[in-house]
N, C-alpha and C positions, 0 to 999 in steps of 0.2 A: 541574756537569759537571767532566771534572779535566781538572788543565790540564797538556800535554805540557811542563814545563821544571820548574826543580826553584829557580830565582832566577833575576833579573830585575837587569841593571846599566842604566843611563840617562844619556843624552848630550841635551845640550840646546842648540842653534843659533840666535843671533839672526842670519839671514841680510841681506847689501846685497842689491843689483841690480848686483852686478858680474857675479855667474852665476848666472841667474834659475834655474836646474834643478839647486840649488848641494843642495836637499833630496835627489832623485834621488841626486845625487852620493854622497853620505853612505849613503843606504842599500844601495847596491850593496857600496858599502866595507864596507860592519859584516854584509854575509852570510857574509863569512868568520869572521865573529868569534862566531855562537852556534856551538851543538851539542847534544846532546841532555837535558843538562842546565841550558845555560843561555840567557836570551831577552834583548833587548836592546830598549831603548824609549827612539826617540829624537824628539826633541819637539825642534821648533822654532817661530820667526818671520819673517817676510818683512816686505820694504815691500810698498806697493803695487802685486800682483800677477796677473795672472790665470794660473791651469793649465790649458790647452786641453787637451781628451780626441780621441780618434781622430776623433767625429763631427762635430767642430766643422770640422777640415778642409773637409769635404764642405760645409758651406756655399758657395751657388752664386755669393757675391761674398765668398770668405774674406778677400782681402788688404784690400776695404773695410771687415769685420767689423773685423779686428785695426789698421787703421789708426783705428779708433774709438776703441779702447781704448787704444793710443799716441796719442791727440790728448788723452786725460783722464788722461795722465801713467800709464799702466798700462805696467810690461813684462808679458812672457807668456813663455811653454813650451809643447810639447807634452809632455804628461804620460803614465807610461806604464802606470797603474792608473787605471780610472773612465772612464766614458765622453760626459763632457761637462764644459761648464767648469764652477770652481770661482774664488772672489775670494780672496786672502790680504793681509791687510796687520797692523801694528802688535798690532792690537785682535785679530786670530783667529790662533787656537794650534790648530798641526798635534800632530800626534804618528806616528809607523809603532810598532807591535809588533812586532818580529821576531825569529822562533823555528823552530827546525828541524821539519819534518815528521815526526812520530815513528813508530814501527814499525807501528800499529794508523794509518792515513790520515785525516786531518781532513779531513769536507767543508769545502766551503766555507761553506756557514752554520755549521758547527761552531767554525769559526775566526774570523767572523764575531762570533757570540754571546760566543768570549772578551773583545772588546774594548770592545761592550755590558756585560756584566758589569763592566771596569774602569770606566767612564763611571759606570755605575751608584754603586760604590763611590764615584767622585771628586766624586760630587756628588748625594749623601744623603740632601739635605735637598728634590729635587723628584723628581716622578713622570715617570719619561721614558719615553715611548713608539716604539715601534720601526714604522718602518712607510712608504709610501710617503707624500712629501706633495708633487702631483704638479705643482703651480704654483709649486714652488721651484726653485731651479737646481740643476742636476746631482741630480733627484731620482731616490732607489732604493730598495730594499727594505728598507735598512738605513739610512734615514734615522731619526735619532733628534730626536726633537717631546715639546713641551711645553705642552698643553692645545693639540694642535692647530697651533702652529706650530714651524718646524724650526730647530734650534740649532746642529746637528751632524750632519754625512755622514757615511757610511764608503765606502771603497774599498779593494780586496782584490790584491796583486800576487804571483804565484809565478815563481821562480827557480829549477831544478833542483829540489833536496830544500828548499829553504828557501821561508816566506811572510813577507810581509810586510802587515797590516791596519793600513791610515792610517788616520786620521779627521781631519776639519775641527772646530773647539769655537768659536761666535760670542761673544766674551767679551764687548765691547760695541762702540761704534761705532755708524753709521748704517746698517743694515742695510735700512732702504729704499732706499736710492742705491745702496749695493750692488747689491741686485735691479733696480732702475732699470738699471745699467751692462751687465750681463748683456743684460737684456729690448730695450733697446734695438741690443747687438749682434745678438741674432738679429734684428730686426727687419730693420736694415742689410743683411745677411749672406742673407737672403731675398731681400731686394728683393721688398718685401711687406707691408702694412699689419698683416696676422695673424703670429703664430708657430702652424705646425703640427709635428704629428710629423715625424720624433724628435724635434724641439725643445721645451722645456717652453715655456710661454708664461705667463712669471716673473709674480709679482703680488704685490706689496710686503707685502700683509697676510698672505702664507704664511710669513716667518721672521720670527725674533725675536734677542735677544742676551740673554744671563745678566743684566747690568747695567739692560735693558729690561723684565725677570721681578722687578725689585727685589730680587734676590739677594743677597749678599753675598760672591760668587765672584769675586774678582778674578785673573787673572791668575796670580800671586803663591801667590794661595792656589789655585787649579786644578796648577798644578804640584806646590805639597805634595801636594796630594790625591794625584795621581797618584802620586807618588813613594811613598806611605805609606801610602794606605787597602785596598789589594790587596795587593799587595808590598810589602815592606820594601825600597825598593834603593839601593844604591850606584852612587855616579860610576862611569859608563865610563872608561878610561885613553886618554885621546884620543892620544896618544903613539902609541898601536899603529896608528895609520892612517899613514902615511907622507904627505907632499906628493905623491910618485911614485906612489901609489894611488892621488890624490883627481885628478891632472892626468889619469892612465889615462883614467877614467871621465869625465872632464868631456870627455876627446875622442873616446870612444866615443858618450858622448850627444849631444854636438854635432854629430855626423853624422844625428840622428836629427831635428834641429830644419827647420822647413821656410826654406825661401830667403827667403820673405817674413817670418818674424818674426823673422830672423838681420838681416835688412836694417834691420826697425824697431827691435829692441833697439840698434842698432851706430849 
């Protein structure tokens, strides 16, 4: 397929828990900085974190959900791409693509598949399948699996003319406890021995981590990849983001966060 930009520069954030929605932050920032030439891919890390999606709200004992996950040392966000939670810590590498909407319109799987394509490229050496895997967390149609269990999500955000396609990358870690932390939130969060719909109802044997596949992806080397098997790119000039841009946005999205997880982060 071609791809709407013409080069690719790259910022990369090891985030604290000072400001759990500090990813958010950054990429509202860097919308003003492509255009129709150029795309930006910014890759970071968190502590341990969770990113609550719109439906997680609606759980009918939300503030026991989220107080679950602040009793196992988790902050959280409401997140504004994706529609369920996701885990972030140390061991998993985000990344957003972001590129202007070009004159001919990118569906959404169109935009989608550019980012699969990168994945594909960053990592060579396995078979990655695209596809629902429906006992994982925050699963979608654009979960990406490797002999059947899931490595990696996507989730898609648009802005005016501008998109932005995340994805989550399981580098290694204990990805059972993970799904364990999840399964048990929704369980709380029901007030309910089962998880139903819309909830997935998690099950440890549906993901995996790179490091788990015996791979030899570390971290280290997933970032080369990225940086260099698709695109050739260069450092972003983190200089062009101002403090006074990045406080903006951190108190427009603050106003978005609920009272209950303001209360448990603080």
């Amino acid at each position: 397929m071609s791809v709407p930009f013409s080069a690719i520069t790259y910022l990369h954030n090891d985030f604290t828990n000072e400001v759990p929605f500090m990813s958010s932050v950054y990429n509202q920032s860097l919308y003003s900085h492509v255009d129709a030439d150029n795309a930006i891919l910014h890759i970071w890390t968190t502590p341990k974190q969770v990113a609550l999606g719109p439906r997680d709200k609606q759980l009918p004992d939300f503030p026991a959900a989220i107080a679950w996950l602040a009793a196992n040392d988790y902050t959280m966000y409401n997140r504004n791409a994706g529609g369920l939670a996701v885990i972030g810590d140390a061991d998993i590498l985000n990344a957003s693509l972001i590129f202007q909407q070009p004159e001919q319109p990118l569906s959404i799987d169109a935009a989608y598949q550019l980012v699969v394509t990168l994945l594909q490229k960053t990592l060579p050496d396995l078979t990655l399948t695209t596809g629902e895997v429906p006992t994982s967390y925050c699963p979608g149609t654009y979960d990406i699996s490797v002999n059947g269990q899931k490595i990696a999500g996507l989730a898609q955000h648009r802005y005016q003319n501008k998109i932005a396609v995340s994805f989550y990358l399981s580098i290694a870690g204990d990805q059972a406890y993970r799904c364990e932390i999840i399964r048990q939130m929704y369980l709380i969060g029901l007030q309910s021995p089962v998880i139903t719909a819309p909830y997935p109802d998690v099950q440890v044997t549906s993901m995996t981590t790179l490091a788990a596949l015996n791979t030899n992806y570390s971290r280290v080397t997933v970032i080369k990849n990225l940086t260099h098997n698709w695109f050739p790119m260069t450092p972003f000039d983190r200089t062009l983001i101002s403090n006074a841009t990045l406080q903006h946005h951190i108190d427009r999205l603050q106003r978005r966060q609920s009272a209950a997880i303001g209360a448990l982060n603080n």
